[in-house]
C-alpha positions as CSV (number, residue, x, y, z in Angstrom):
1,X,-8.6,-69.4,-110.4
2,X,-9.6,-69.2,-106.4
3,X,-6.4,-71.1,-103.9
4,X,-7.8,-73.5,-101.8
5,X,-6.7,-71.5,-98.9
6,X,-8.9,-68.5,-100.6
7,X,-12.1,-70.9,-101.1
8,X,-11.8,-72.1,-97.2
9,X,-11.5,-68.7,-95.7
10,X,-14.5,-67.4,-97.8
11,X,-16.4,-70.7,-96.9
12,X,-16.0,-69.4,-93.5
13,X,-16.6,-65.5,-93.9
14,X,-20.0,-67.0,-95.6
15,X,-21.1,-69.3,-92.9
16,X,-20.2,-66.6,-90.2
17,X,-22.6,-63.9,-91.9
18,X,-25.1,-66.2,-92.3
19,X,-25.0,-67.3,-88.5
20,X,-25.3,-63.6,-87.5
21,X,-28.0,-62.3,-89.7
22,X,-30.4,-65.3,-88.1
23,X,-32.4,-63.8,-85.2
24,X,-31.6,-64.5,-81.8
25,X,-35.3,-65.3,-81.1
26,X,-35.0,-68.4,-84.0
27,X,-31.8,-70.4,-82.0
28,X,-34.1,-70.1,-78.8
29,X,-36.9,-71.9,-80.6
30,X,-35.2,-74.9,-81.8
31,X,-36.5,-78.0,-80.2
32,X,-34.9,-80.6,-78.0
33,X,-35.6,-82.9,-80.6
34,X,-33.6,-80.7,-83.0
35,X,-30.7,-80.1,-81.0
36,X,-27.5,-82.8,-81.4
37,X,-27.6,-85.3,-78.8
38,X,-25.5,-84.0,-75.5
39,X,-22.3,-85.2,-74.6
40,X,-21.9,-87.1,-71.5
41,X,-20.7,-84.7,-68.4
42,X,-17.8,-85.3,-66.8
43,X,-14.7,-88.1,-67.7
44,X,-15.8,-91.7,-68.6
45,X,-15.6,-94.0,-65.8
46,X,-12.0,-96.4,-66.5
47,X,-14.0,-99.7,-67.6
48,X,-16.2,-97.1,-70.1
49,X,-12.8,-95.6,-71.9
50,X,-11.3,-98.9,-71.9
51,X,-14.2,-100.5,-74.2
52,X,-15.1,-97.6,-76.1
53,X,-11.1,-96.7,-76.9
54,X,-8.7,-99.7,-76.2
55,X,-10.1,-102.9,-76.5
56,X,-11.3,-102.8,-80.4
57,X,-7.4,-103.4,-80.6
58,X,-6.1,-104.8,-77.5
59,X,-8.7,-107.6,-77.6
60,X,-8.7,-111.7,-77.3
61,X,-8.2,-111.8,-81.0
62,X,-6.1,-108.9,-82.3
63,X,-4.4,-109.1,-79.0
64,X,-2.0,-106.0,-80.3
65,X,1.3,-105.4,-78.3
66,X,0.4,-108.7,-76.3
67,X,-2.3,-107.3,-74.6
68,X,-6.0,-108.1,-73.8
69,X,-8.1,-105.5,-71.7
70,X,-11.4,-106.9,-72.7
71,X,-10.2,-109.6,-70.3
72,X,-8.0,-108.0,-67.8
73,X,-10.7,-107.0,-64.1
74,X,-10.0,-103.6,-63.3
75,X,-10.8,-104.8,-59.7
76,X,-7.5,-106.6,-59.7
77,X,-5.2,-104.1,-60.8
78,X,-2.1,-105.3,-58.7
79,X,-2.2,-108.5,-60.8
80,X,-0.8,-106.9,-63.8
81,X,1.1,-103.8,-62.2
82,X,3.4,-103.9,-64.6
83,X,1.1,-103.5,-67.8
84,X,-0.8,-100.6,-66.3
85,X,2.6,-98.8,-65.4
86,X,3.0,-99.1,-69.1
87,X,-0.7,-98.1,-69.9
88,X,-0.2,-94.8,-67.3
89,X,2.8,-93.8,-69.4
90,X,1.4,-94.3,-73.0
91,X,-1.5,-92.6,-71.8
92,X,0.4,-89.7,-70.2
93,X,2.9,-89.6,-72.9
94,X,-0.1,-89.5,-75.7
95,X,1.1,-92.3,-77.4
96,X,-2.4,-94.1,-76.9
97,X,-4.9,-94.1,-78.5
98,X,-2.3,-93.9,-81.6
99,X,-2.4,-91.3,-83.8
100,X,-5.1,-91.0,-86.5
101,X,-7.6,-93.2,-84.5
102,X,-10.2,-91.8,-82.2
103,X,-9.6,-90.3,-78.9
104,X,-11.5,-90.4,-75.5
105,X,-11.5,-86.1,-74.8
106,X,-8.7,-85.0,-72.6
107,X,-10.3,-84.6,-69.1
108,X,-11.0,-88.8,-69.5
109,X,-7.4,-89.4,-70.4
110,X,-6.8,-87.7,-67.3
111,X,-9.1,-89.1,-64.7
112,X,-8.2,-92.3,-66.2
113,X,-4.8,-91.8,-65.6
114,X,-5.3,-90.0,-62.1
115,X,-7.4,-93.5,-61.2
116,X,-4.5,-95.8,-62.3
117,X,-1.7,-94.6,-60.5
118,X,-4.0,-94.0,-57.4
119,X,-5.5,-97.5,-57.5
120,X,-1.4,-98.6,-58.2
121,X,-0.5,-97.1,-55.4
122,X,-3.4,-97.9,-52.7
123,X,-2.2,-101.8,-54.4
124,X,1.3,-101.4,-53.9
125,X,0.6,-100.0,-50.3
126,X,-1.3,-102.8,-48.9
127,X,0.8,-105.2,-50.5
128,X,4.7,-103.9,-50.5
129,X,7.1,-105.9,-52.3
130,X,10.3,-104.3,-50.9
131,X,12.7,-107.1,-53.1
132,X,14.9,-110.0,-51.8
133,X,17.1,-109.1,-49.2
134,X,21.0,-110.1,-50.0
135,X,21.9,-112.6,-46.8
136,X,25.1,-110.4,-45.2
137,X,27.1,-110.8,-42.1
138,X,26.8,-107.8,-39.3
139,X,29.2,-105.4,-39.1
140,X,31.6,-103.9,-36.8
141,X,29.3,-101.5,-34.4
142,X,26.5,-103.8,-35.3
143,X,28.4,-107.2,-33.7
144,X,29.5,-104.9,-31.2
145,X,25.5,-103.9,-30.2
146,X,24.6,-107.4,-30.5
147,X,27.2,-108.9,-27.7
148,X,26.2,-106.1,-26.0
149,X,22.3,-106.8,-26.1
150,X,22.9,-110.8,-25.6
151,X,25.3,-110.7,-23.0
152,X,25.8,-107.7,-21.5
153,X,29.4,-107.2,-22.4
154,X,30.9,-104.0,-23.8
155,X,33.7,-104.7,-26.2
156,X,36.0,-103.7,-28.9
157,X,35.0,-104.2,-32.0
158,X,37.8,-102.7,-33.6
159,X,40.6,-105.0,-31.8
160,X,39.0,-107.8,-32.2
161,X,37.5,-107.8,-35.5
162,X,39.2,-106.3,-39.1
163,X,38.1,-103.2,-40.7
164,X,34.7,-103.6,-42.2
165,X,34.3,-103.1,-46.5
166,X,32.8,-99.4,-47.7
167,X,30.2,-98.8,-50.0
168,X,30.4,-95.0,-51.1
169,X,30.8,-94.6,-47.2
170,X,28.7,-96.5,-45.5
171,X,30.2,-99.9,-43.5
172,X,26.6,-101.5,-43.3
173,X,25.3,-102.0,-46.9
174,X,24.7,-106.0,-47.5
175,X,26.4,-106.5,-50.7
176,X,29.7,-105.5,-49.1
177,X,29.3,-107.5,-46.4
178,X,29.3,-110.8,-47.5
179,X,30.0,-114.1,-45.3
């Protein structure tokens, strides 16, 4: 009895023959008709990939992992940051689409990603968020500058005021220099 193995690379010995021994003059006749439909050039445009590969599970309904694409405006990205930070690394990781259900073709995953973190980033930029800023006293040099500026008066910092708090060396870091 023939291996499995045996049967498959026979199969394909077979089919390759065949495809050789057919004129080159018969593939040039086949019609448009005939031929299997093209595939779209290029990468699918974001919105495109979304529908065709995420939202059948990240939907209103099945809303898997908490999350709904078929409602979330890719015009509005900055609104849900967070979620397409996650989305750009699952993408870039391969982790989505999951395994063993179908995938958009690599150059899509790409521009999709490439779009994210570029639309992200145009967001972030127009809109920074650089955090809440700790409420901290001046320091040393920095009273010293400011007498200085207001009043015209050189001084001393370091006789009249004690030594200010470090932070892996440096005097002026807010969380050290508390009131």
């Amino acid at each position: 009895m023939l291996s499995a193995r045996y049967k498959v690379v026979a199969l394909a010995a077979l089919m390759v023959t065949a495809a050789l021994s057919v004129p080159r003059s018969d593939f040039a006749t086949v019609s448009a008709a005939q031929a299997p439909a093209a595939q779209p050039s290029g990468p699918l445009p974001p919105r495109a990939l979304l529908d065709t590969y995420c939202v059948t599970c990240h939907n209103q309904r099945a809303k898997t992992a908490g999350l709904t694409f078929d409602t979330m405006d890719l015009a509005k990205l900055a609104e849900h940051a967070d979620i397409w930070e996650k989305t750009v690394r699952k993408l870039r990781g391969g982790m989505m689409p999951p395994p063993g259900v179908r995938r958009p073709d690599q150059a899509s995953v790409e521009a999709m990603v490439s779009w994210l973190e570029r639309s992200l980033d145009e967001a972030a930029a127009a809109h920074p968020n650089p955090g809440r800023v700790a409420l901290h006293r001046l320091n040393r040099a920095e009273y010293a500058a400011a007498i200085d500026d207001l009043l015209g008066l050189t001084i001393d910092p370091a006789a009249l005021l004690p030594k200010d708090d470090e932070a892996e060396g440096f005097d002026n870091v807010a969380s050290v220099l508390t009131v």
